[in-house]
C-alpha positions as CSV (number, residue, x, y, z in Angstrom):
1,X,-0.3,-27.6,17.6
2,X,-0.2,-29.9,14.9
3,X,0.6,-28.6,10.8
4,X,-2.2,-27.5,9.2
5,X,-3.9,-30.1,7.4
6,X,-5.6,-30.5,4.0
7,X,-9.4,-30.3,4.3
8,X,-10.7,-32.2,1.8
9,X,-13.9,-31.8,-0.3
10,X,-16.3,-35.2,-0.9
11,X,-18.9,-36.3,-2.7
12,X,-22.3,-34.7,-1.3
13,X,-20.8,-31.7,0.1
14,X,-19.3,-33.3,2.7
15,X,-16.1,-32.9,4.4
16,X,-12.8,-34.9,5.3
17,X,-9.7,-33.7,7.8
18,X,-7.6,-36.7,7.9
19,X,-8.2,-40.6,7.0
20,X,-12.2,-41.8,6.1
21,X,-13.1,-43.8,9.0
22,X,-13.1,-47.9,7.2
23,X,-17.0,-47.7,8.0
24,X,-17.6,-44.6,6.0
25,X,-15.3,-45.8,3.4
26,X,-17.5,-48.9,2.7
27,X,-20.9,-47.2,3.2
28,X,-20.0,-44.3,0.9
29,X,-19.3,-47.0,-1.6
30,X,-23.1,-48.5,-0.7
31,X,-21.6,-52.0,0.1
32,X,-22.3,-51.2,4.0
33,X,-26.0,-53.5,5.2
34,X,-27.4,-51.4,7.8
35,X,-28.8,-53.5,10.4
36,X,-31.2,-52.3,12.7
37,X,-30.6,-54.7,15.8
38,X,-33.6,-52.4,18.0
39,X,-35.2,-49.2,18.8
40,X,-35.4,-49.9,22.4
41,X,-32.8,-46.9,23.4
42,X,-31.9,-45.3,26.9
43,X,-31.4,-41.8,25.6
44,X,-34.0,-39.7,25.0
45,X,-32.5,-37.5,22.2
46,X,-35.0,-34.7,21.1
47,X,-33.6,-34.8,17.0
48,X,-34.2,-38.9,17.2
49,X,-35.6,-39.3,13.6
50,X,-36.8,-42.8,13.8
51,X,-40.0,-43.5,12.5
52,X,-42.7,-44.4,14.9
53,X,-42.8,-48.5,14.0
54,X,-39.0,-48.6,15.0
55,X,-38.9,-45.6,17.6
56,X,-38.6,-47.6,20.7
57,X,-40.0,-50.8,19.7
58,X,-37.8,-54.4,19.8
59,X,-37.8,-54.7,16.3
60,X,-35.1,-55.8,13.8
61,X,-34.6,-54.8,10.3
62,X,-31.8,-55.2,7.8
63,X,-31.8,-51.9,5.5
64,X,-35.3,-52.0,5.1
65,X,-36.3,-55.7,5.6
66,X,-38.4,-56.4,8.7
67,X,-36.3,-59.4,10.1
68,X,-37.6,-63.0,11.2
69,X,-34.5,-64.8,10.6
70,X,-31.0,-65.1,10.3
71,X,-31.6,-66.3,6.5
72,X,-33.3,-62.4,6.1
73,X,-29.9,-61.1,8.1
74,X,-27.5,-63.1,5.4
75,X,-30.1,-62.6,2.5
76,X,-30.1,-58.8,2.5
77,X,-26.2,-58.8,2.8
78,X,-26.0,-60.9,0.0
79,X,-28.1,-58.8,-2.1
80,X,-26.3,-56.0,-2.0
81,X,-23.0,-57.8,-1.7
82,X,-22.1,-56.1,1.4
83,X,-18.4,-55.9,2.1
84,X,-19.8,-55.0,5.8
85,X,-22.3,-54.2,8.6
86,X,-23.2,-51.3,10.5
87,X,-25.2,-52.0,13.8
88,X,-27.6,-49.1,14.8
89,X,-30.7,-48.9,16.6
90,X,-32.6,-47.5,18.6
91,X,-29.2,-48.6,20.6
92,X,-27.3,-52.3,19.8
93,X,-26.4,-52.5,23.9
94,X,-29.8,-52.8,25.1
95,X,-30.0,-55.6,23.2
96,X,-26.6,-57.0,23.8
97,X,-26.9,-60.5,23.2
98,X,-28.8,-60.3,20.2
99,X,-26.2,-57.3,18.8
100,X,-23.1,-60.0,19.2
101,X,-25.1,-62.8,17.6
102,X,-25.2,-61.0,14.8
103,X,-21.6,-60.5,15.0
104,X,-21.0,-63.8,15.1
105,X,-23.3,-64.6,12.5
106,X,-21.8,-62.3,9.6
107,X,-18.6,-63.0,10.2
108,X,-18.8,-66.3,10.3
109,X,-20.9,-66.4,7.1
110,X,-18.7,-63.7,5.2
111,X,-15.7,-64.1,7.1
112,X,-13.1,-62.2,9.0
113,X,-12.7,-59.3,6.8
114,X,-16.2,-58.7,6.5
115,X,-16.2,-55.3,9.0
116,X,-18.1,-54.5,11.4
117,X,-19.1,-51.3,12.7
118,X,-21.6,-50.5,15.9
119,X,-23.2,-46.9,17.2
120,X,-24.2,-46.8,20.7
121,X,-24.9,-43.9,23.0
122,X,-23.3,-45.7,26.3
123,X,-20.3,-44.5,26.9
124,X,-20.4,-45.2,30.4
125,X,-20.6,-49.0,29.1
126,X,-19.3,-51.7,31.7
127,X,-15.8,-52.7,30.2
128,X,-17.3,-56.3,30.4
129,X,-19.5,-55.3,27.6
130,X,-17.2,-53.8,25.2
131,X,-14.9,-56.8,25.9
132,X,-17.7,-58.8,25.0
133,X,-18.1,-56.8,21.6
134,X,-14.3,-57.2,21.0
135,X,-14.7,-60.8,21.1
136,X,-17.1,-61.1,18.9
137,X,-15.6,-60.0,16.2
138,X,-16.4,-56.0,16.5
139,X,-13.6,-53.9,14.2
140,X,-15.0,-50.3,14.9
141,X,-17.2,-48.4,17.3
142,X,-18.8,-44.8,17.1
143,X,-20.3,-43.3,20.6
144,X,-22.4,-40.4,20.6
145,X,-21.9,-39.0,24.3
146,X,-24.9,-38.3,26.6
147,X,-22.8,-37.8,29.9
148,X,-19.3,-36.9,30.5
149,X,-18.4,-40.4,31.6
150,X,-16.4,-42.1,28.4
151,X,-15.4,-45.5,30.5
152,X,-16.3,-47.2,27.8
153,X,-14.3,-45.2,25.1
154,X,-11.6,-45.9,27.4
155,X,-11.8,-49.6,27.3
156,X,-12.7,-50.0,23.7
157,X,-9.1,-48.3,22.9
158,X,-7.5,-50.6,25.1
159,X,-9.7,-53.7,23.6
160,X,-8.4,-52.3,20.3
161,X,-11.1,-51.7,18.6
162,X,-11.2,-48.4,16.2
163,X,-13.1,-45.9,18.1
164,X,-14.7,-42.8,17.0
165,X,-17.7,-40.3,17.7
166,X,-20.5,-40.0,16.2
167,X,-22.7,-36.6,16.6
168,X,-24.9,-34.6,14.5
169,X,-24.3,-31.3,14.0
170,X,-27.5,-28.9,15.8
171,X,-27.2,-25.3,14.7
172,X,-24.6,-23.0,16.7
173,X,-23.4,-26.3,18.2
174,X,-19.7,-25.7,17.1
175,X,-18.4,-25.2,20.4
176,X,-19.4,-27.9,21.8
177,X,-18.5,-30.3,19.2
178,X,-14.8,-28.3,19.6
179,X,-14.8,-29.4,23.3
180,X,-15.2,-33.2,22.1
181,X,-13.1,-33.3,19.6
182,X,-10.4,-32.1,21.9
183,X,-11.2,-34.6,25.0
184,X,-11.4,-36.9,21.8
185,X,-8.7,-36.8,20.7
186,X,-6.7,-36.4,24.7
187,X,-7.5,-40.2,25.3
188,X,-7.0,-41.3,21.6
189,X,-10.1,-41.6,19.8
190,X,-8.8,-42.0,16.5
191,X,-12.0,-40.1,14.6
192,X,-15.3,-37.7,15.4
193,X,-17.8,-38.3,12.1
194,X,-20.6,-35.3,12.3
195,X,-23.9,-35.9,10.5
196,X,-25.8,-33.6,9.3
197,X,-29.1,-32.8,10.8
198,X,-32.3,-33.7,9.1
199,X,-35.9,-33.4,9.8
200,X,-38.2,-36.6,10.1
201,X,-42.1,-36.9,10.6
202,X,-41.3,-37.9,14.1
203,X,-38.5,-35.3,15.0
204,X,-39.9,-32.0,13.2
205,X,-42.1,-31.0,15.8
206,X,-39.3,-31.2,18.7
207,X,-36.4,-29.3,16.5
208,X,-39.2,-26.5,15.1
209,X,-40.3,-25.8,19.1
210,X,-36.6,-25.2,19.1
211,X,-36.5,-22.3,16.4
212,X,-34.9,-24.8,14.3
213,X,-35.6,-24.5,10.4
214,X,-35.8,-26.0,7.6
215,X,-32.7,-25.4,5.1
216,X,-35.3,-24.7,1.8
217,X,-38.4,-26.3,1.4
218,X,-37.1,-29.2,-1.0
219,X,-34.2,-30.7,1.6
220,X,-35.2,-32.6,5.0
221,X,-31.4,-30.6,6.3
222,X,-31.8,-28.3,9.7
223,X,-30.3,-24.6,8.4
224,X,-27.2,-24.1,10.4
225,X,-26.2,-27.6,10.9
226,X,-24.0,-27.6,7.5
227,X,-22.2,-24.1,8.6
228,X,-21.5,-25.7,12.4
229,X,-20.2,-28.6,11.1
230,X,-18.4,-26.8,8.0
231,X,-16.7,-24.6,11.2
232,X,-15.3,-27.7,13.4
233,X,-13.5,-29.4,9.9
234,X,-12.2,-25.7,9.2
235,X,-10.6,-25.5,12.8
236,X,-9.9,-29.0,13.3
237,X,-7.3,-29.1,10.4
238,X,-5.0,-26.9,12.3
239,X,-5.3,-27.6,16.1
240,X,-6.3,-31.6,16.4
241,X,-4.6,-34.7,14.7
242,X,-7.4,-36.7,14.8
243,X,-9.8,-37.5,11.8
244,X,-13.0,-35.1,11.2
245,X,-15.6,-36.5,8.7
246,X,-18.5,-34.0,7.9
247,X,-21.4,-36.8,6.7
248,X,-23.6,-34.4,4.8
249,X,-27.7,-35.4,4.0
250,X,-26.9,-34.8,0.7
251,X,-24.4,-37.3,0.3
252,X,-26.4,-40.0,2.1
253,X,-29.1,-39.1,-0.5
254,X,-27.6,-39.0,-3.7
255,X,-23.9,-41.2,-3.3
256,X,-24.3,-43.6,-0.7
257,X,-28.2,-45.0,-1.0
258,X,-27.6,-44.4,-4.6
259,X,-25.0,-46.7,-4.7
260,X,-26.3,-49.4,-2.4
261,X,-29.2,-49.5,-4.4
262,X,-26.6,-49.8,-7.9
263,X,-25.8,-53.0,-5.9
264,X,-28.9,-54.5,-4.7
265,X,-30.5,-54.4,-8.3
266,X,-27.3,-56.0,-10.1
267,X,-27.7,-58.8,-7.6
268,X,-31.6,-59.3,-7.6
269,X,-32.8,-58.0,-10.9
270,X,-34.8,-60.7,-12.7
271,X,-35.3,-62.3,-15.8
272,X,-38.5,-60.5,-16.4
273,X,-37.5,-56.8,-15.2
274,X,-35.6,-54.1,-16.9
275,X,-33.6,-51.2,-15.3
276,X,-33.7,-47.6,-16.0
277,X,-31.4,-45.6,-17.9
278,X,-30.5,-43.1,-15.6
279,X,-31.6,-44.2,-11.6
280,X,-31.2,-47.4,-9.7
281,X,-34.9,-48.4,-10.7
282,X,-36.8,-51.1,-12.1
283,X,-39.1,-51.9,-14.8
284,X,-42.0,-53.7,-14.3
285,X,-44.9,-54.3,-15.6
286,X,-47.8,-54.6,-13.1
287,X,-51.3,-56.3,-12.7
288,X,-53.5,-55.5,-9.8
289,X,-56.3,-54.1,-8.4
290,X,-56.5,-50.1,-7.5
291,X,-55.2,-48.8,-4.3
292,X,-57.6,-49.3,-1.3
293,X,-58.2,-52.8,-2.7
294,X,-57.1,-55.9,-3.1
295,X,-56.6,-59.1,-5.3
296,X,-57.6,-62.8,-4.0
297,X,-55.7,-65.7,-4.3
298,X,-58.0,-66.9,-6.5
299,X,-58.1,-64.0,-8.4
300,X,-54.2,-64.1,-8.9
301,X,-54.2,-67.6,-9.6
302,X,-56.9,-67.6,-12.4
303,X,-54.9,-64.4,-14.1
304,X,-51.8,-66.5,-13.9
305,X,-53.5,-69.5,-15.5
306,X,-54.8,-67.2,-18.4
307,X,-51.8,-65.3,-18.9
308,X,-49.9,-68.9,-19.6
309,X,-52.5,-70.4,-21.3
310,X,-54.4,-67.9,-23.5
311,X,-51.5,-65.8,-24.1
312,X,-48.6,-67.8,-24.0
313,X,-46.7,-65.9,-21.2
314,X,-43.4,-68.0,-20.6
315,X,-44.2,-68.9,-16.9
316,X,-40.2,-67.7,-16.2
317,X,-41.1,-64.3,-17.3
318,X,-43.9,-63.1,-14.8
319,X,-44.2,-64.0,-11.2
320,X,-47.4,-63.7,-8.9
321,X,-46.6,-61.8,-5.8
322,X,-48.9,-62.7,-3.0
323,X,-47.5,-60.7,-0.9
324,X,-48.2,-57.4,-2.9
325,X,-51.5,-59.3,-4.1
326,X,-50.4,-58.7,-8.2
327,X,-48.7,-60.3,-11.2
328,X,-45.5,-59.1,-12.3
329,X,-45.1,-59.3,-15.5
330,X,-41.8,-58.4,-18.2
331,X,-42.9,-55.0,-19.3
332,X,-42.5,-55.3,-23.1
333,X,-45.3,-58.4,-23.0
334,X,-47.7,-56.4,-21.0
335,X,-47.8,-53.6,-23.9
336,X,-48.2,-55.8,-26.2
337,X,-51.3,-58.1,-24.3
338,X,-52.8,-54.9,-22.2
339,X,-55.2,-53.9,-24.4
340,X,-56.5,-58.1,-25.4
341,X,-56.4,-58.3,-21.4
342,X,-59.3,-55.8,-20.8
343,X,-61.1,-57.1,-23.5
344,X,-60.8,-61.1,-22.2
345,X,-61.7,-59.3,-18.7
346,X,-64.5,-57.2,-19.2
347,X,-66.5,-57.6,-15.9
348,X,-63.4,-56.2,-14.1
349,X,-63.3,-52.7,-14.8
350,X,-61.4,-52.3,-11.6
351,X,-58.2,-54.3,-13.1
352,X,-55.0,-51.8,-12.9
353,X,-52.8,-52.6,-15.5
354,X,-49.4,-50.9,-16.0
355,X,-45.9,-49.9,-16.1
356,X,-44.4,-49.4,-12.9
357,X,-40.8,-48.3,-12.0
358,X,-39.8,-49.4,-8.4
359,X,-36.5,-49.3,-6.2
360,X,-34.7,-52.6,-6.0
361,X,-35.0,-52.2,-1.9
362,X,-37.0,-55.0,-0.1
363,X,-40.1,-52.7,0.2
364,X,-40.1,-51.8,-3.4
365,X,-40.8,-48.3,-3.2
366,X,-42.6,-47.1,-6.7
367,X,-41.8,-44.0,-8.0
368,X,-44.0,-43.8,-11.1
369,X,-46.6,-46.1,-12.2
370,X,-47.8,-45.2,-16.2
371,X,-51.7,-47.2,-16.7
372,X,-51.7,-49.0,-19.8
């Protein structure tokens, strides 16, 4: 039996037994792109949380920007200036070829440092696969076992790759999770990271028909999954020598979004935005028509025209977004025009303007919007 070993207390509630796994490092720091390569998956695991638009559809997204192109892939990366990637799905392998393009892609663009993580559920892998992964560039790989054959751990230790597991943590399910740690750590997996178990729209249903609960009504956290996991870092630090990492929700939530976020809007913020004080938001202020509807182009172009022309809006500080169908506009101009807007607009009572405060992510997710 090995000394007993420090267990060591993170950010988040979560828990350490031995050396952060370099994908964990880097995604705890928010400088990890998540890159969704497809939800096609050959599991069928009952505590999936995907959402239904990636749940077993060949999509591709890169954190959350729906993918066309490689430029979207390198884009996002930049934005947040990612030191690294980590593949998920759905499962990378059923898309293989697409999965090592990617590979390819980011470490040619970034470079050979640039690391590069992957989650899969095939253990039982063919070894020409994982060689294939190897080759491409692929520093680290997390399996989450669904049968007892690990062939593929096998070769991807012998491919030397950095090779892990990657579980969540279901209520009572310490004993099992003892069991793999131990075969884990027999053939030389070098680390077991458990996650936390959260409720989704899409999984809640499945995990309450199994007398699973809700840890308090504000979390999305399964009650028990903390204590299982809590009881296999505890043990772990005197019997095993490999790493443990206890990955709670709460530290996804609050350090490691958080932080990503921090990045994305020092890199993108724009002349015409401000930032919050306190949260990774931004400023904004918004012209548009009220939810359920719409602006037209022409609509947008003709407020644009006005704003420039009858009230001297620099043209670098507002933007029309066609996309969203609104004009963005630097917040302290808006308070000072809102009120002279209405009045040069009086026909469109429907006109929202206002104040909103948005995360920096691709999909701009408002928090708060304050009418003018």
């Amino acid at each position: 039996m090995p000394p007993g070993r420090e267990v060591q207390e993170l950010a988040g509630g979560s828990l350490l037994c031995g050396r952060l796994p370099r994908g964990c490092e880097l995604c705890g720091r928010g400088s990890k792109m998540v890159l969704f390569v497809t939800g096609v998956c050959e599991s069928n695991c009952f505590y999936c949380p995907l959402s239904n638009d990636r749940a077993h559809q060949d999509v591709i997204f890169a954190d959350e920007m729906p993918v066309v192109s490689d430029t979207d892939v390198v884009y996002e990366a930049e934005a947040i200036g990612a030191e690294g990637v980590g593949i998920s799905g759905g499962d990378p392998l059923c898309s293989l070829d697409r999965t090592i393009h990617y590979i390819q892609l980011l470490k040619s663009r970034f470079g050979p440092e640039f690391h590069v993580h992957l989650y899969t559920s095939q253990t039982d892998a063919d070894e020409s696969v994982v060689q294939a992964l190897a080759a491409a560039g692929l520093d680290e790989i997390r399996f989450h076992p669904q049968t007892t054959d690990w062939r593929a751990v096998r070769t991807a230790l012998r491919a030397g790759l950095d090779v892990g597991l990657e579980v969540p943590a279901l209520p009572q399910s310490a004993p099992r999770l003892r069991q793999l740690a131990i075969r884990a750590e027999q053939i030389g997996v070098g680390f077991i990271n458990i996650n936390e178990l959260e409720a989704s729209e899409t999984n809640f249903q499945n995990l309450v028909g199994r007398g699973y609960r809700l840890t308090d009504l504000s979390s999305s956290s399964i009650a028990g999954s903390a204590e299982a996991a809590h009881e296999v870092v505890q043990w772990a630090a005197g019997h095993l020598s490999l790493s443990v990492h206890y990955c709670s929700a709460r530290f996804k939530d609050t350090v490691q979004i958080r932080n990503r976020l921090e990045r994305r809007l020092n890199n993108t913020i724009r002349p015409f935005e401000e930032r919050d004080s306190s949260e990774p938001l931004l400023i904004i202020g918004i012209v548009r028509a009220p939810h359920g509807s719409a602006l037209s182009t022409d609509t947008l172009d003709m407020l644009y025209r006005v704003l420039v022309d009858d009230f001297d809006v620099p043209p670098d500080m507002m933007n029309v977004d066609y996309g969203r169908r609104r004009i963005e506009i630097a917040p302290w101009i808006l308070m000072e025009i809102a009120d002279e807007l209405r009045i040069v607009f009086p026909d469109t009572p429907a006109l929202e303007i206002g104040i909103a405060y948005e995360y920096p992510s691709w999909d701009r997710l408002q928090t708060m919007f304050d009418p003018l």
